[in-house]
DRENNUZA-539137 format. One record per residue (C-alpha): x, y, z; residue in three letters. Coordinates in steps of 0.02 Angstrom, whole numbers, plus 50000, padded with zeros to 5 digits. Layout:
N
XYZALA;...
% end
This chain:
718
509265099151352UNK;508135090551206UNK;508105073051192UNK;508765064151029UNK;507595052650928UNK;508245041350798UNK;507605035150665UNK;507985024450510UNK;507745033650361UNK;508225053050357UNK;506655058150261UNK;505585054350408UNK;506785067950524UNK;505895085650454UNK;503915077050477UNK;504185070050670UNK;505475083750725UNK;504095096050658UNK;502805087250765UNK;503885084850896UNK;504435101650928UNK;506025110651012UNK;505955098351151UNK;506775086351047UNK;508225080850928UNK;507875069750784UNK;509255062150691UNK;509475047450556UNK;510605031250566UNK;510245028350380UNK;509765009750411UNK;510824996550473UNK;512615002150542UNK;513214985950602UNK;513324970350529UNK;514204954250482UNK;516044955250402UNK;515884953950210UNK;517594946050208UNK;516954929450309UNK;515604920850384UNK;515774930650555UNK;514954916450631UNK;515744908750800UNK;514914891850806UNK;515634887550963UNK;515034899251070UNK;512974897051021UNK;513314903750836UNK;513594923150922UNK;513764933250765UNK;515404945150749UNK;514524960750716UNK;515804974250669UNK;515354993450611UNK;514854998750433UNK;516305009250378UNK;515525020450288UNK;514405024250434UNK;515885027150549UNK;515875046350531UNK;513895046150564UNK;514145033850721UNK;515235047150793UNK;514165060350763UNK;512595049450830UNK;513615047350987UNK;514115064850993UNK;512275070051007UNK;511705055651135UNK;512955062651261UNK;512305080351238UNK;510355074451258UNK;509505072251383UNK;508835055151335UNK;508935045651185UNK;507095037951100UNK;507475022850976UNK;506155024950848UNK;506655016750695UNK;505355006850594UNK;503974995950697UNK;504664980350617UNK;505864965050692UNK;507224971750553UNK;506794988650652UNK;506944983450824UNK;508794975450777UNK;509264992150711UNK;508904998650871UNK;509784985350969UNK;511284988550881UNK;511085007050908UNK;510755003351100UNK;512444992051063UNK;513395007350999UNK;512825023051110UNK;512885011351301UNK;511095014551319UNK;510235002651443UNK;509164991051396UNK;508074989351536UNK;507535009551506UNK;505885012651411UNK;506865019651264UNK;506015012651114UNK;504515019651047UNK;503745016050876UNK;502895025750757UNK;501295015450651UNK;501155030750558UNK;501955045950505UNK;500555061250565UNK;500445069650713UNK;499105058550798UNK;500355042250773UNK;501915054050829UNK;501075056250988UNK;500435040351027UNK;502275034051007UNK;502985045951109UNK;501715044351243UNK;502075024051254UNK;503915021351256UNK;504495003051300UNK;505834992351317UNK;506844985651189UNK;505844968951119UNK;507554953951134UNK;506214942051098UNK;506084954150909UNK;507934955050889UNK;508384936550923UNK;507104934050802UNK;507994943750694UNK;509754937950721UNK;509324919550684UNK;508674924850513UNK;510204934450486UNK;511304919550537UNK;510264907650451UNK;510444916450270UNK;512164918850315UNK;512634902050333UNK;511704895950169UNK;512204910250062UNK;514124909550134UNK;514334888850116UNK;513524885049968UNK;513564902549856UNK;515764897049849UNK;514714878149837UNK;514424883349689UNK;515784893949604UNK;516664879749621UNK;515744865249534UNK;514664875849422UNK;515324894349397UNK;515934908449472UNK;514714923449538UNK;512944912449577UNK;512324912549745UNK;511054902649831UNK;510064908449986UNK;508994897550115UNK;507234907350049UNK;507934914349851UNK;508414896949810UNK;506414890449853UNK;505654902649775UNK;506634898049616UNK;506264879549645UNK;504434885549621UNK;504674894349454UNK;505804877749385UNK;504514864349458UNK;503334873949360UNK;504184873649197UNK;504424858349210UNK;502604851449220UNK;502324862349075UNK;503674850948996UNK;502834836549040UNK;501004841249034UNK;500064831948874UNK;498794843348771UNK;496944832148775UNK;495734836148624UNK;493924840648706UNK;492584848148613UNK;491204860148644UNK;489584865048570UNK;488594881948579UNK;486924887448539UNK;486834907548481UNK;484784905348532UNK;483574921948508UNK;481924925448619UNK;481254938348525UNK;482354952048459UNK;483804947748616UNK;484974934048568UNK;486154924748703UNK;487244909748709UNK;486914893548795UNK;488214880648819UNK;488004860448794UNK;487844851648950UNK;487274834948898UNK;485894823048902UNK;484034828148937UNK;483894820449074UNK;485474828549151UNK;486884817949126UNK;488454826849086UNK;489154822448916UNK;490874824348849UNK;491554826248664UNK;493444820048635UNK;493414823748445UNK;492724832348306UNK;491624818248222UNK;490644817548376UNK;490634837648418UNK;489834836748232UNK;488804820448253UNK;487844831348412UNK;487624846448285UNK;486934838548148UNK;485704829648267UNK;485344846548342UNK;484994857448191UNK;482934852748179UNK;482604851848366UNK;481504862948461UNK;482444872948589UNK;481174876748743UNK;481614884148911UNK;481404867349044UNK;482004875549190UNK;482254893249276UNK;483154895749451UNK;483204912849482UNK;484484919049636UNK;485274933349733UNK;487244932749785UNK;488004945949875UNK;489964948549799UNK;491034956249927UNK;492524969049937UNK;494324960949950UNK;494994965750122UNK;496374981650157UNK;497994977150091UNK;499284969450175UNK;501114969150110UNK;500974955849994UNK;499324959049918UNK;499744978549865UNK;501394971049790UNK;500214958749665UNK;498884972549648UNK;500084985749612UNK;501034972449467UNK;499164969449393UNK;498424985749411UNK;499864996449394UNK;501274986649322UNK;502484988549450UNK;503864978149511UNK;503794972149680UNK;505334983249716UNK;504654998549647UNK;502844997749742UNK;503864994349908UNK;505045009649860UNK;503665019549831UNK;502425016349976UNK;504085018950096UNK;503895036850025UNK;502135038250063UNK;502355030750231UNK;503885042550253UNK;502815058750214UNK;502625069950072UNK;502345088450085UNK;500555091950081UNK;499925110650058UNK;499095117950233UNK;499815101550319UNK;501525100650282UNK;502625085450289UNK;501545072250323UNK;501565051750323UNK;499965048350197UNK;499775026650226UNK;500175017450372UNK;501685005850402UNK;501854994550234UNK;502744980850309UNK;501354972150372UNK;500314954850363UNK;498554959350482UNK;496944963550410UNK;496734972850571UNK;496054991450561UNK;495765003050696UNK;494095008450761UNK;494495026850728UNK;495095022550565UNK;493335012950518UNK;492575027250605UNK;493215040250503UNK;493135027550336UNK;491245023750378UNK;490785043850395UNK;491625046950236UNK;490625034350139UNK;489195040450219UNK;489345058050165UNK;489975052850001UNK;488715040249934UNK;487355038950079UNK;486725026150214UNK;486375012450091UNK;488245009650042UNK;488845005450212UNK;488584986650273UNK;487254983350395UNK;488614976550522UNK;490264981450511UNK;491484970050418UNK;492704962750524UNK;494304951350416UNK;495134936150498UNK;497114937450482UNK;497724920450449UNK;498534912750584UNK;500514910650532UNK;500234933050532UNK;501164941350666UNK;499764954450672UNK;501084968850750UNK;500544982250626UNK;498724986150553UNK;498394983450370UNK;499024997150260UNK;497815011750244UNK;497645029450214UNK;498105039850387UNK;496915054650334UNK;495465048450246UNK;494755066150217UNK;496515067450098UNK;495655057949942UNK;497005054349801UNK;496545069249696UNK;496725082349844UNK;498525078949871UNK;498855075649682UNK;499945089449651UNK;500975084349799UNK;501515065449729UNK;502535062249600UNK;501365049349453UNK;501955036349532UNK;501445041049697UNK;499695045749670UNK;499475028449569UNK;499985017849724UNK;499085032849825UNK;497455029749747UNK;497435011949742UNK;497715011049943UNK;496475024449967UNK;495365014049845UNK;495384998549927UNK;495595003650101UNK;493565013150076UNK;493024999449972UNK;493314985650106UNK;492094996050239UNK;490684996350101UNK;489154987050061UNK;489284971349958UNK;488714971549784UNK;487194963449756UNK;486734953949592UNK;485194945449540UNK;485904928749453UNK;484724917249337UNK;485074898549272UNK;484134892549113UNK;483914876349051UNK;483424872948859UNK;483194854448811UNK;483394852448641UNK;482874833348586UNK;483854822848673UNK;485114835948743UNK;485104848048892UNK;485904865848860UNK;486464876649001UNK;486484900749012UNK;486884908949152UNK;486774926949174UNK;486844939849326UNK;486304959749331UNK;486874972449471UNK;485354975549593UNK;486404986349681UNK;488314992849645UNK;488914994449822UNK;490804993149840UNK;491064992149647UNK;490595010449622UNK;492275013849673UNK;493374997849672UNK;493774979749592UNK;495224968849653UNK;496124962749492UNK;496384945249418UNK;497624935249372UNK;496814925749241UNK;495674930949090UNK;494074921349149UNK;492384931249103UNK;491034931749229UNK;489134926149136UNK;488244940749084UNK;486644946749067UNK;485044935148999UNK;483474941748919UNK;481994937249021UNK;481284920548987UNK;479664909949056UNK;479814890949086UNK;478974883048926UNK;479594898348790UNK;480084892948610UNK;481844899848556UNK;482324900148386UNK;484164894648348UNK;485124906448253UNK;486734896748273UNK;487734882648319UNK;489554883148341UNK;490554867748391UNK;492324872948461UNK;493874862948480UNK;494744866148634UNK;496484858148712UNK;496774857048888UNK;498034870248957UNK;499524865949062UNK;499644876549229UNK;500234893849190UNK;501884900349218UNK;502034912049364UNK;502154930649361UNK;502704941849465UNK;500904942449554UNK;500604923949558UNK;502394917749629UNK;502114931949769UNK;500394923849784UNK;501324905449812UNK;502574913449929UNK;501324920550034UNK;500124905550044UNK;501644892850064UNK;502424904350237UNK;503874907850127UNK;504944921550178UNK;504004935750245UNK;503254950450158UNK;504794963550159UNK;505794949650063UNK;504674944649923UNK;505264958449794UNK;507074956849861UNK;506944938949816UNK;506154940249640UNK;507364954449598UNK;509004943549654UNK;508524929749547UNK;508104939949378UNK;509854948849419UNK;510674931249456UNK;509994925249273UNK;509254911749364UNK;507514918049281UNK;506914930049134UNK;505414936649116UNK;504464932548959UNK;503114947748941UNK;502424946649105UNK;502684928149148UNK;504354923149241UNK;505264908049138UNK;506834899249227UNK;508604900249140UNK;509304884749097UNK;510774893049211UNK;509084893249360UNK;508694875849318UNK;510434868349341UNK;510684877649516UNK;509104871449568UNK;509314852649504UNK;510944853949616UNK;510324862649765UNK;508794850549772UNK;509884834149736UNK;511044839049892UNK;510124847649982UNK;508314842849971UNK;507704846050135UNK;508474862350151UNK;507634868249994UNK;506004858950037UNK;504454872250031UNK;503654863950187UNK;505114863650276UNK;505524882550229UNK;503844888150302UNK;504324877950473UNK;505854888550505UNK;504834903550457UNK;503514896850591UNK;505264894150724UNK;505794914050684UNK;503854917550734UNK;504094909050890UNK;505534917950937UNK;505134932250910UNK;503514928951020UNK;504734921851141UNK;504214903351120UNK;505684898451077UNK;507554896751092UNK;508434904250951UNK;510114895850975UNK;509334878851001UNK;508494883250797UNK;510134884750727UNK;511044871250815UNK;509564859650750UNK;509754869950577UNK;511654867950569UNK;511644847450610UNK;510604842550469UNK;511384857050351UNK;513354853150399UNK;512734835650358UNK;512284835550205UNK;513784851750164UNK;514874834850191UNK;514174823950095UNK;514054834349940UNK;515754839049943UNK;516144819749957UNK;514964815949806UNK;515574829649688UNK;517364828849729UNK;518424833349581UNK;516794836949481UNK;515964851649389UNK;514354853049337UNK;514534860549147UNK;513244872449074UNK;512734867348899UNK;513394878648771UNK;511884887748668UNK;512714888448489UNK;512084901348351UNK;512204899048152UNK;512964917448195UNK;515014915148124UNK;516244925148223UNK;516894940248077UNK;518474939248150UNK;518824920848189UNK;517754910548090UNK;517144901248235UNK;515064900248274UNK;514784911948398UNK;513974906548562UNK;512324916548689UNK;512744924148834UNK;511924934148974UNK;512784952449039UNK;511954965349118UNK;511454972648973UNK;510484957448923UNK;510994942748812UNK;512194942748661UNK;513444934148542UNK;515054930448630UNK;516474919848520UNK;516844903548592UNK;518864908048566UNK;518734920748733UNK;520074926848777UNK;521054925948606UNK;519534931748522UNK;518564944448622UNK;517154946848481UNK;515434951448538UNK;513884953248436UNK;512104957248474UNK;510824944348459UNK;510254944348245UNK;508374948848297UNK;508824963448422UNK;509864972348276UNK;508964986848215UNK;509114993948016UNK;508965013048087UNK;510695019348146UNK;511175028048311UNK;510815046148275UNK;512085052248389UNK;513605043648312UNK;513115032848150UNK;513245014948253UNK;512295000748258UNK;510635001248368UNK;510234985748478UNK;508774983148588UNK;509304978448758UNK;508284976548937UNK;508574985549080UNK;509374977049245UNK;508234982449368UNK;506434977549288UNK;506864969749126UNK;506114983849027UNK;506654988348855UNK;507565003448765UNK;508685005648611UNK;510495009348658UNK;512055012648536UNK;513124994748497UNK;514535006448545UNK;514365009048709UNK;515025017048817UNK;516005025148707UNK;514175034048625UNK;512985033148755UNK;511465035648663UNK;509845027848739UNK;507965028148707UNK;506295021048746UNK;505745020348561UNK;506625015348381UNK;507305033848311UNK;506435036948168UNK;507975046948075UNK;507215062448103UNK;507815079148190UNK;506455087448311UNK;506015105148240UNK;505895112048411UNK;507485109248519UNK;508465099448386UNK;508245081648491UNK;508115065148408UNK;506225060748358UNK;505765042848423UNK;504305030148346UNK;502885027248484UNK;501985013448374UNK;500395017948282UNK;501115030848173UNK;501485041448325UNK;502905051148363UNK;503865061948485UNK;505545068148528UNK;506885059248643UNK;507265074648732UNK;506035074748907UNK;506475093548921UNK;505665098848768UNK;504325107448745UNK;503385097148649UNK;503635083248769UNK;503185096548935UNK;501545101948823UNK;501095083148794UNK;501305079648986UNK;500235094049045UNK;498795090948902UNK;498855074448974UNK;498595079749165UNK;497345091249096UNK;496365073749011UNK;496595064449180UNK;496025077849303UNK;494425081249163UNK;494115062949156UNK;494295061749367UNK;493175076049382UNK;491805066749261UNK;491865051149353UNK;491855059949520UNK;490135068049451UNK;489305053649389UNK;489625043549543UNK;488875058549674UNK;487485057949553UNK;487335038449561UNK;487395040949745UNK;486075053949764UNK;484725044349640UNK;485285027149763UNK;484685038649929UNK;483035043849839UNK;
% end
């Protein structure tokens, strides 16, 4: 008889049962298939808060046929995902099928490929309790947040909002943040800078202050101009040259956090859709002469830790690649931070001999962008540092001291293939023509430039990952959940890429935080995230976390509901000059989940809607005559143009219709800005011509790049 092997996700079943062979059965449980009621708290907090787990029903029919196939095998081999959400699926499975616990029936798999299928299988263990209390105390811990205070507050501010023990922080952070942008007070400052020319090369040198190296500032413009005048005869001579060589080094493998703000700056991906989309990779594609096969490691991770084999195969590669000199003369080793529970390496390619544009025709666009960018970084992160030779100038001009700095690339190293992103816009120094202490420059320029100070910068989807991260909120896996459940809640909108709180966020915050303070306190947020850790490493007690939890929490529950007893927080009605056509009344905003719009104040009598005056469009709907309005999509906020009738037309598009027919299939021809146009239909052939020209551009352009690198590489070994 085989023995049955289950795993989460059904897409992994054809790659490991192929690797596996006839000796074995491998079946899916599609995820979780028990949990907590949705009808109550399922919460007995008498008995050491024991949660009432009950069965999915709509996984009843795949339970049955789950047990069906344990009592034929001969064995069953938990192997859902290496994770502690993982090793409660398999507890619950264990739960379901009698299977005992003290048998080495879980194995994990760290990757998808034959190598990691093996390894699993060849090390099968107990079931972790330490993981899946771990686990459980999360679960009961959201639970009891999300089920007190989400009907908290239906009641005193509206129905449908929901507040959660980690959500409700993270949107603390975005509303703090607006509101020292409220607060924060613009200062003048001034700046002045010298366009200076040694020769035929002309640079820029920047006001320090005094000769005799005293920093100087400039509040206003009479004495930005006051400096200029009294600069505008001087003699501008080089006083001072410190010439220097830094070493700039690669940003370390990803770990789950990092691709998800990479991917958003890089890419432009939501945290969602890069987690989606590494799942698949990790999951296995079908590669041509390898088959189904897992092409990144587990995604879920927070350890900088890479195997030996892995750096092995990563250091021949480079080798071959771009020679000796690009490898470091030790190898690189990166510290995980502490708070990590290093179970998993970082994410990397499995294969590093599959580069992203041998298994291009395998991915979907998607894929082979988040592909790349792993592969990327991953080879980057084993290479040499770049080196740069950096020079500081000082010019003394009169009585003041100006200031260049400039840096050239000695040699590439790690940037010949890879740069970790930014968040902000700063500009590195450039590069300085060479100058001798004692040289005469002739000034060709001087600029002064008013400047304001800037208040701290919104967060985007990037940066508030960045904040979670660094502030042990939540854990990695959660982060795009939590960013996603708050734009869907309307508790935030995003404003281009920057994330701006709803007045609807700020008032659920300003009421969480003024009843429950310490709940929603960041530092104490990251010490129950350290108390799950120390569970799960079996330091600790998970009942006696929740019973301390539940004191303070049932606490303060109380005294709220004293305080605001008979009370309702009301939500300040945004009013429009926009007049109801059918009432006469001025029409209010609201949110849907379509986006916002004109609602009359007279609901229910009136049931008038409108869209907003500066999303109506002149250009009618093509497919009925309507009214176009621009609206966002739910899941990422992006824009189209849908039909004011809808759903009764259903006409959609990613561009304004232009009014005109497509001469090919008939379709509706759609503005892409610039003068450029193309038709709505993705079937047509003008559309399927433009997408393979375009491959054709990008494979052309990879296979220039690709040249003039080996050719970089083979003048760097000479």
């Amino acid at each position: 008889m085989a023995k049955l092997v289950i795993v989460e996700s059904p897409t992994k079943v054809k790659s490991i049962k192929k690797y596996l062979g006839n000796g074995y059965e491998v079946m899916a449980s599609m995820g979780h298939i028990r949990d907590l009621p949705k009808s109550k708290i399922g919460i007995d907090f008498e008995s050491d808060f024991k949660p009432q787990y009950i069965m999915m029903s709509e996984k009843k029919a795949l339970i049955k046929t789950l047990k069906e196939a344990s009592e034929k095998s001969d064995g069953v081999l938990l192997a859902t995902d290496p994770d502690r959400e993982g090793e409660a699926i398999s507890w619950h499975l264990a739960q379901i099928l009698s299977l005992d616990l003290n048998e080495n029936n879980r194995i994990t798999f760290n990757e998808i490929t034959e190598a990691g299928i093996k390894t699993g299988i060849e090390n099968p263990r107990k079931l972790d309790i330490n993981l899946v209390d771990a686990q459980q105390a999360r679960r009961v811990l959201d639970r009891i947040v999300g089920y007190k205070l989400s009907p908290f507050l239906w009641k005193k501010v509206k129905s449908g909002l929901s507040a959660g023990r980690v959500q409700t922080v993270a949107l603390r952070l975005i509303v703090d943040r607006e509101r020292e942008i409220e607060k924060f007070e613009a200062v003048e400052f001034w700046s002045v800078d010298a366009k200076l020319a040694n020769g035929r090369n002309t640079f820029v040198a920047k006001l320090y202050g005094t000769a005799d190296g005293q920093k100087i500032e400039i509040h206003n413009e009479s004495s930005a101009n006051a400096i200029v005048d009294a600069l505008q005869d001087a003699e501008y001579i080089v006083s001072n040259i410190k010439k220097g060589v830094r070493n700039k080094q690669p940003a370390p493998p990803f770990i789950t956090s990092t691709l998800q703000q990479e991917a958003s700056r890089k890419l432009g991906f939501t945290g969602q859709r890069t987690m989606r989309i590494a799942q698949q990779l990790y999951e296995g594609v079908e590669v041509p002469g390898i088959g189904a096969t897992g092409l990144i490691t587990y995604m879920r991770t927070d350890s900088l830790r890479i195997s030996e084999e892995a750096r092995s195969a990563g250091n021949a590669y480079i080798v071959s690649r771009y020679g000796k000199n690009y490898l470091p003369a030790k190898p690189r080793y990166y510290r995980t931070k502490s708070s990590a529970q290093d179970a998993h390496e970082a994410i990397r390619p499995t294969n590093i001999n599959l580069d992203p544009l041998s298994v291009k025709d395998s991915l979907t666009a998607d894929q082979f962008k988040l592909y790349r960018l792993i592969w990327e970084r991953f080879i980057a992160s084993l290479m040499a540092a770049c080196v740069q030779d950096t020079v500081a100038v000082d010019i003394t001009a009169g009585n003041y001291l100006f200031k260049a700095n400039g840096h050239s690339v000695r040699f590439d190293g790690y940037t010949v293939l890879y740069e970790e992103g930014k968040d902000d816009d700063s500009n590195e120094d450039g590069d300085l023509p060479e100058m001798t202490k004692g040289d005469a420059l002739k000034l060709k320029e001087l600029t002064p430039n008013q400047h304001f100070t800037q208040p701290p910068a919104r967060f985007t989807e990037p940066t508030l990952i960045k904040a979670l991260d660094e502030n042990g909120i939540g854990r990695p896996s959660t982060y795009a959940p939590i960013i996603s459940n708050i734009l869907s809640r309307d508790y935030i909108e995003r404003e281009k890429k920057s994330l701006k709180p709803t007045q609807l966020g700020m008032i659920v915050v300003d009421l969480m935080v003024e009843y429950f303070k310490r709940i929603f306190d960041v530092k104490f947020t990251a010490g129950l995230e350290k108390q799950l850790d120390q569970i799960g490493a079996g330091e600790r007690v998970w009942t006696e976390t929740l019973s301390d939890f539940y004191a303070d929490f049932s606490k303060l529950y109380s005294q709220a509901e004293v305080s605001l007893d008979g009370k309702r927080v009301e939500i300040p009605v945004v009013e429009s000059e926009e007049v109801c056509d059918k009432c006469g009344r001025k029409m209010i905003l609201k949110s849907g989940r379509f986006g916002k719009f004109l609602a009359c104040p007279g609901y229910p009598e009136c049931k008038n809607t409108k869209p907003l005056p500066e999303d109506e469009i002149k250009q009618p709907c093509p497919k009925c005559g309507s009214k176009l309005v621009k609206r966002f999509a739910k899941q990422g906020g992006k824009s189209f143009y849908g039909c004011s009738n809808f759903p009764t037309c259903d006409f959609t598009a990613s561009g304004l219709p232009t009014g005109e027919t497509c001469p090919e299939c008939g379709g509706y021809m759609i503005s892409a800005g610039r003068g450029r146009k193309y038709c709505n239909n993705y079937e047509c052939p003008s559309r399927v011509r433009g997408r393979e020209e375009a491959e054709t551009k990008k494979t052309a352009r990879a296979a220039k790049t690709k040249k003039k690198t080996a050719s970089k590489a083979k003048s760097s070994k000479k």
